[in-house]
N, CA and C of each residue as an Amber inpcrd file, in Angstrom:
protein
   348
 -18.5840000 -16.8210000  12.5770000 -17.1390000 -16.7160000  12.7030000
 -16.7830000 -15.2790000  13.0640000 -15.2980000 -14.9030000  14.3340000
 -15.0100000 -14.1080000  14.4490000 -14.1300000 -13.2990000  13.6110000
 -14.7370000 -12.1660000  13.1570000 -13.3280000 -11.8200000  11.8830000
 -12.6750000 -10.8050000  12.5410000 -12.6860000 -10.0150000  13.4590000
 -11.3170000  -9.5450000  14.2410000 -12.0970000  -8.8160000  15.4190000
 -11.1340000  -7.5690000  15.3360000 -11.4760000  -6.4870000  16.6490000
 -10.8090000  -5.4770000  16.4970000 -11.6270000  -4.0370000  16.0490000
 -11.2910000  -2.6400000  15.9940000 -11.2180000  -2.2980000  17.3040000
  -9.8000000  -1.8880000  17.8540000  -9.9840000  -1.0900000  18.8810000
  -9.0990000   0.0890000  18.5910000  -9.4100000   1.2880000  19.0320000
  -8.8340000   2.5910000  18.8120000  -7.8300000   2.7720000  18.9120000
  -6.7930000   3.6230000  18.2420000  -5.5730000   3.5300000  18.1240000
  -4.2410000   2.3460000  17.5520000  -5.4730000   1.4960000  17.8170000
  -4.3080000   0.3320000  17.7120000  -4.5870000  -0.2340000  15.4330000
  -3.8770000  -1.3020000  15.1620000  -3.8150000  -1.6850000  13.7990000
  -5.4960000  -2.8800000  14.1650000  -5.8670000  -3.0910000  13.3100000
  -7.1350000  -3.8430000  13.4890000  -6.6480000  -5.7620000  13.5830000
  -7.2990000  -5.8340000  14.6230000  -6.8140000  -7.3700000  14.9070000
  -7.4380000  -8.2360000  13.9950000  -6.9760000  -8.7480000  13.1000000
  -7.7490000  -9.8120000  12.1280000  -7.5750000 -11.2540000  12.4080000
  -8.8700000 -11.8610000  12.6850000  -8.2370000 -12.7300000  13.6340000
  -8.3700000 -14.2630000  12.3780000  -7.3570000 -14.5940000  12.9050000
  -6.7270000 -16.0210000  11.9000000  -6.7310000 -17.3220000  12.2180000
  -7.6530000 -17.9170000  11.3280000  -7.7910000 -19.3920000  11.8490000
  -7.5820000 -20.1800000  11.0720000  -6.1560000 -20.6850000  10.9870000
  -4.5630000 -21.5770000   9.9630000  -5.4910000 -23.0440000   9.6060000
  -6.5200000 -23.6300000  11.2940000  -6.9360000 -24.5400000  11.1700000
  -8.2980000 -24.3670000  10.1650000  -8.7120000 -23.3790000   9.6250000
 -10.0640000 -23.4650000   8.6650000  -9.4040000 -22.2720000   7.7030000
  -8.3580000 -22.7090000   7.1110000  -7.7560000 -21.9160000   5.9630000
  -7.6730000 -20.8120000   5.6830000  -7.5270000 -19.6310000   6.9590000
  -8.0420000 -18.7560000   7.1220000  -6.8480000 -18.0680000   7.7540000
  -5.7350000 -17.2870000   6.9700000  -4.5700000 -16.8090000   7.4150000
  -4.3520000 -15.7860000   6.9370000  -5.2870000 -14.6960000   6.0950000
  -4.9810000 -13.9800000   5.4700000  -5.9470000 -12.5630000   5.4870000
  -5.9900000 -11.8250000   5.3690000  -7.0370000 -10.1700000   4.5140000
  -7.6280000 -11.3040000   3.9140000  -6.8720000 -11.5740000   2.8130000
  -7.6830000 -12.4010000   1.4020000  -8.3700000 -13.6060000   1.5250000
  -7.9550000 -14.1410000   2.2610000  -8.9340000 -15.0800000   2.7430000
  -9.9910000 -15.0380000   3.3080000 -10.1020000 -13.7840000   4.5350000
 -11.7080000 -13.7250000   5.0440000 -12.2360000 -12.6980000   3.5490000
 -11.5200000 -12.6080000   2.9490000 -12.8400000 -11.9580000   2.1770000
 -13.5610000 -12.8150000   1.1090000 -12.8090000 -14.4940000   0.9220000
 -13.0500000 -15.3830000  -0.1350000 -14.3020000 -15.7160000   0.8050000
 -13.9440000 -15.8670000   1.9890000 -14.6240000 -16.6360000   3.0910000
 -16.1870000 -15.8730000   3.0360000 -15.7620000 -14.5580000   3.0000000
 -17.1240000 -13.7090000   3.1200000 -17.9090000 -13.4750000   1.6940000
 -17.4080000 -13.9730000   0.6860000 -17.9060000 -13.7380000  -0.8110000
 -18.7880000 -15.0120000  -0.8750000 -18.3940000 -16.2060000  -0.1990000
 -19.1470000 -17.2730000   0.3650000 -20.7900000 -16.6560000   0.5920000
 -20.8730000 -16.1660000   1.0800000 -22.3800000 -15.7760000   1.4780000
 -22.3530000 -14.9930000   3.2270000 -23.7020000 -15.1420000   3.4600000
 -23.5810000 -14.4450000   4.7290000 -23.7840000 -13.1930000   4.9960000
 -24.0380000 -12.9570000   6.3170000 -23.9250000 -11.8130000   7.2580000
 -23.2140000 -11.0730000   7.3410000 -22.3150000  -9.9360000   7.8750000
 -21.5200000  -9.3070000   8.7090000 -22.1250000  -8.5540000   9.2230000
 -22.1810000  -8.6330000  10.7500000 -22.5400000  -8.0830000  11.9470000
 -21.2520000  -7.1640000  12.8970000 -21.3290000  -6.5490000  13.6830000
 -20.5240000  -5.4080000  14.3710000 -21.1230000  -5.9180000  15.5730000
 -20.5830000  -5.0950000  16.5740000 -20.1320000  -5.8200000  17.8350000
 -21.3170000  -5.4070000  19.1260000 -22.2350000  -4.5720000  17.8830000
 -23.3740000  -4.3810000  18.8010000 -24.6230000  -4.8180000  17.3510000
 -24.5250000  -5.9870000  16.5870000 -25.2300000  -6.7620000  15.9470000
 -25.4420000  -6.1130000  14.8930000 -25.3970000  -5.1060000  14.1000000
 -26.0000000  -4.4980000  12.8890000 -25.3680000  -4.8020000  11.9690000
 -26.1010000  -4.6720000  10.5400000 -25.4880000  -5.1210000   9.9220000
 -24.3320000  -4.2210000   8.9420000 -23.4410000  -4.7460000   8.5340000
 -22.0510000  -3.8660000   8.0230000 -22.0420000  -4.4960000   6.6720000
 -21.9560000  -3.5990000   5.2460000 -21.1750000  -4.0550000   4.1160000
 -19.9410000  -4.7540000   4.1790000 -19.6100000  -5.1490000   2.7480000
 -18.0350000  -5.3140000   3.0490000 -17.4660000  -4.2080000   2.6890000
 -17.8220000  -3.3180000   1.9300000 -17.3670000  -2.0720000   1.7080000
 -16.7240000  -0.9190000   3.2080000 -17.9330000  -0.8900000   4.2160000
 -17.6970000  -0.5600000   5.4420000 -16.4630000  -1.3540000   6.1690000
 -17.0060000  -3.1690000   6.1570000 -15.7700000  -3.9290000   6.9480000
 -14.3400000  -3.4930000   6.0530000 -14.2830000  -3.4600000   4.7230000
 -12.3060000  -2.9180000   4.2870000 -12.3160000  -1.5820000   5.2440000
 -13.3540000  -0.8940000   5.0670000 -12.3430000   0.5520000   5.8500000
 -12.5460000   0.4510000   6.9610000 -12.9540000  -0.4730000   7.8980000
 -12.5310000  -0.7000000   9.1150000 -11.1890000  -1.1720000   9.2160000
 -11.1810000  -2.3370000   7.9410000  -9.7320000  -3.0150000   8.1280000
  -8.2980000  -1.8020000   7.7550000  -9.2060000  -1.4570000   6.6870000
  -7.5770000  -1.0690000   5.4680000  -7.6090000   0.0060000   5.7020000
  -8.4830000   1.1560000   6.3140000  -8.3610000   2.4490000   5.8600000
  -8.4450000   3.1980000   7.5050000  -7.4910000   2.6220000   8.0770000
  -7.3110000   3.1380000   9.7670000  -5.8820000   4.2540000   9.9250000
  -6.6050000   4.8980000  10.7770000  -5.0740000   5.9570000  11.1520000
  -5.5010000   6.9720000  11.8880000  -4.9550000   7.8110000  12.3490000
  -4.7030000   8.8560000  13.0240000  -3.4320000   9.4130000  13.4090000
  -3.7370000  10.9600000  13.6030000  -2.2960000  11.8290000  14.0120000
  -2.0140000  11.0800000  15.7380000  -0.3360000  11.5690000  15.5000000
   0.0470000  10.9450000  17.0350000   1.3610000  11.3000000  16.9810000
   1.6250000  12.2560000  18.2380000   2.7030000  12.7070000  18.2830000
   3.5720000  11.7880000  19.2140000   4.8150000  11.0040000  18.2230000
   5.1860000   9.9530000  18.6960000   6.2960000  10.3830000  19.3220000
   7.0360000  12.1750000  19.4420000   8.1160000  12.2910000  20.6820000
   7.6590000  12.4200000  22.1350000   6.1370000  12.6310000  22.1710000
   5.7200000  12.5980000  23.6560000   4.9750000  11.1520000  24.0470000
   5.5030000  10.6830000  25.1720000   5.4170000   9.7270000  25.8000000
   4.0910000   9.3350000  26.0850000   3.2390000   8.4870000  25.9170000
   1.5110000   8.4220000  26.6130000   2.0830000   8.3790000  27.8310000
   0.1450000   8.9120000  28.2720000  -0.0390000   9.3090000  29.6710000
   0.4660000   7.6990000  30.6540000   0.7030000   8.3660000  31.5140000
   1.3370000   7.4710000  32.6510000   2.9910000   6.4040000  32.4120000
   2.9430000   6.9290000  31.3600000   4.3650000   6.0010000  30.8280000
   5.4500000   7.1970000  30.8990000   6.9170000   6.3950000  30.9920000
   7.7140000   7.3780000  31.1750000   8.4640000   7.7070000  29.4020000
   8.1160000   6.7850000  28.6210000   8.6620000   6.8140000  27.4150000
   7.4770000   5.4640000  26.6590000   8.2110000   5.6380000  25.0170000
   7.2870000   4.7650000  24.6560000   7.6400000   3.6200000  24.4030000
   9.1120000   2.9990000  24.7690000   9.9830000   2.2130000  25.1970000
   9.0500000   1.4500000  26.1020000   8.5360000   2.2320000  27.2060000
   7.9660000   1.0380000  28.0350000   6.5900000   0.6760000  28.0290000
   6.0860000   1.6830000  27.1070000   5.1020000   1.3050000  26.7530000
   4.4290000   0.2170000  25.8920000   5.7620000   0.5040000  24.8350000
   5.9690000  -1.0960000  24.1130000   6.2970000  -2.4160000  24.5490000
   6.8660000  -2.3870000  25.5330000   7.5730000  -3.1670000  26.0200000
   5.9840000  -3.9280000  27.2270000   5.5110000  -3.3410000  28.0120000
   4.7950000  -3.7180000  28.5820000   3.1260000  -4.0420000  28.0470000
   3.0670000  -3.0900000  26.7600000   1.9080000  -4.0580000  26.0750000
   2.1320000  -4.6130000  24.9870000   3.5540000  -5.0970000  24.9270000
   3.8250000  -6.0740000  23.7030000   3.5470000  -5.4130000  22.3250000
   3.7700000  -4.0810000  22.2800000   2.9530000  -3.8150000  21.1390000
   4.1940000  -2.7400000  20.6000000   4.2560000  -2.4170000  19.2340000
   5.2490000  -0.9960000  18.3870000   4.4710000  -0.1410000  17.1860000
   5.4630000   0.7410000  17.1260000   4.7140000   1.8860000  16.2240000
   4.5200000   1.0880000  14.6860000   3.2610000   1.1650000  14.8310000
   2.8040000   0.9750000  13.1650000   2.4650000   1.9090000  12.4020000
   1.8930000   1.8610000  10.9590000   2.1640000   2.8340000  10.1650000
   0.3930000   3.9730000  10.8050000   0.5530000   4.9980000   9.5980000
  -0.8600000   5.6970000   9.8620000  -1.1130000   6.3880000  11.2240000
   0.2130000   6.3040000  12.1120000   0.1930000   6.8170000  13.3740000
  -0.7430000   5.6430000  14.5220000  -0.4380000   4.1630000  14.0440000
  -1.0620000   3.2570000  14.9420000  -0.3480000   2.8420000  15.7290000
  -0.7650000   1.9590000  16.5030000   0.2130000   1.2230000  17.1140000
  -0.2090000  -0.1710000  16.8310000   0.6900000  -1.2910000  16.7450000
   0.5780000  -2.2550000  16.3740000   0.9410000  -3.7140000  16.7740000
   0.4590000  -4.5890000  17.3630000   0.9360000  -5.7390000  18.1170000
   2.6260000  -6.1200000  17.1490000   2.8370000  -6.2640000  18.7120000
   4.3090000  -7.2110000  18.4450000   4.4100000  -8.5610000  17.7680000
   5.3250000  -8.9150000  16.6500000   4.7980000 -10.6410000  16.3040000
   5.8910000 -10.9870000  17.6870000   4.8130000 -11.9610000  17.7620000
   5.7080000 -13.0460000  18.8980000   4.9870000 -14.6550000  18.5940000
   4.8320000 -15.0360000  17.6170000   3.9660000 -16.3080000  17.0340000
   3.2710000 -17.1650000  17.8810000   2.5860000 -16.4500000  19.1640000
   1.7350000 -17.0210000  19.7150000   0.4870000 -16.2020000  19.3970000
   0.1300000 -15.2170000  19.7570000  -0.7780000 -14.2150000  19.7670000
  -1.0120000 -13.2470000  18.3410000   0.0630000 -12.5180000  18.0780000
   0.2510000 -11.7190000  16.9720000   1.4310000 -13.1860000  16.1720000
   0.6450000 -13.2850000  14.8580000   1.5270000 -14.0610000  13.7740000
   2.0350000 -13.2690000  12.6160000   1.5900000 -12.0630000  12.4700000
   1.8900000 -11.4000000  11.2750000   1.3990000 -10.1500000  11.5370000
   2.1380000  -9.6050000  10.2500000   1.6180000  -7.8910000  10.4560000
   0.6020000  -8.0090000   8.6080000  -0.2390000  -7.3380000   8.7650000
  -0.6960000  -6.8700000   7.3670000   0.3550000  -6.0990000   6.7080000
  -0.4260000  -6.3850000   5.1880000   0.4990000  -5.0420000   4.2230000
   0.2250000  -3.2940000   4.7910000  -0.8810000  -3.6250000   5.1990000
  -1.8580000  -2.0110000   5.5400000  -1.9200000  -2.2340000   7.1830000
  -3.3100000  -1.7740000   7.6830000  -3.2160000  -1.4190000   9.0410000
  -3.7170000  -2.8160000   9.7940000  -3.8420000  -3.5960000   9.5670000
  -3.9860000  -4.7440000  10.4610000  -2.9350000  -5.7200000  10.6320000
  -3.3060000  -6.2570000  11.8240000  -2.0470000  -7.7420000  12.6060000
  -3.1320000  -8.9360000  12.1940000  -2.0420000  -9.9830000  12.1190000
  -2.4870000 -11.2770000  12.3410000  -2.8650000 -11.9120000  13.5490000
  -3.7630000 -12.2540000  14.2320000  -4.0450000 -12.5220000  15.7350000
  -4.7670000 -13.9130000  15.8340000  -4.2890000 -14.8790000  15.8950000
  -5.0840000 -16.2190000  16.6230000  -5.2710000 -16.3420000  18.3140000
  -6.1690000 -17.2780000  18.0170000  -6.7700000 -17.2720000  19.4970000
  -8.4500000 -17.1520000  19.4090000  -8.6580000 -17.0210000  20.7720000
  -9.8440000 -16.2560000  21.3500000  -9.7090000 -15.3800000  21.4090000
 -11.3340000 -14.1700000  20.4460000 -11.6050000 -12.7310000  21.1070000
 -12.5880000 -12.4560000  22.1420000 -12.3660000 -11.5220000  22.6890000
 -13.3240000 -11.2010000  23.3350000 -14.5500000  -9.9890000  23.4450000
């Protein structure tokens, strides 16, 4: 099973599957107390200690009055990757209850679907 996708800067995509009871932080971790693996995205193996501070313990500085590169503001930056300022200096998917369903308490979104 896929349990999300760290990508830089952004809140950590935790990915949610409503159809195998699986909508929550707390749930992949009942799911993962189950037994098992956790593997990373080039196969090794990860604690769960490591996977929370991938999840829970994300951030960085970011100076949010200057605009990213190639954008004229961060208005359109939001706007064109669906995404707004989250906490910890992230940025964080937009809910729009197709893609993003929720925001975490901490630094991750709710994300169904396919990852890639």
């Amino acid at each position: 099973m896929h349990i999300g996708k760290s990508s830089g800067g952004w809140c950590f995509s935790l990915h949610v599957i409503p159809e195998s009871g699986i909508n929550t932080l707390l749930d992949w971790y009942n799911e993962i107390a189950k037994g098992g693996v956790i593997k990373n995205e080039y196969d090794e193996i990860i604690t769960v200690d490591e996977l929370r501070g991938i999840i829970q313990n994300r951030g960085r500085e970011k100076d949010w009055n200057k605009p990213p590169y190639m954008y004229d503001s961060w208005a359109e930056f939001h706007r064109l990757n669906n995404s707004e300022k989250g906490p910890n200096g992230l940025l964080r998917h937009k809910i729009d209850n197709r893609h993003c369903v929720g925001h975490g308490e901490g630094t991750w979104d709710l994300i169904t679907g396919e990852f890639s």
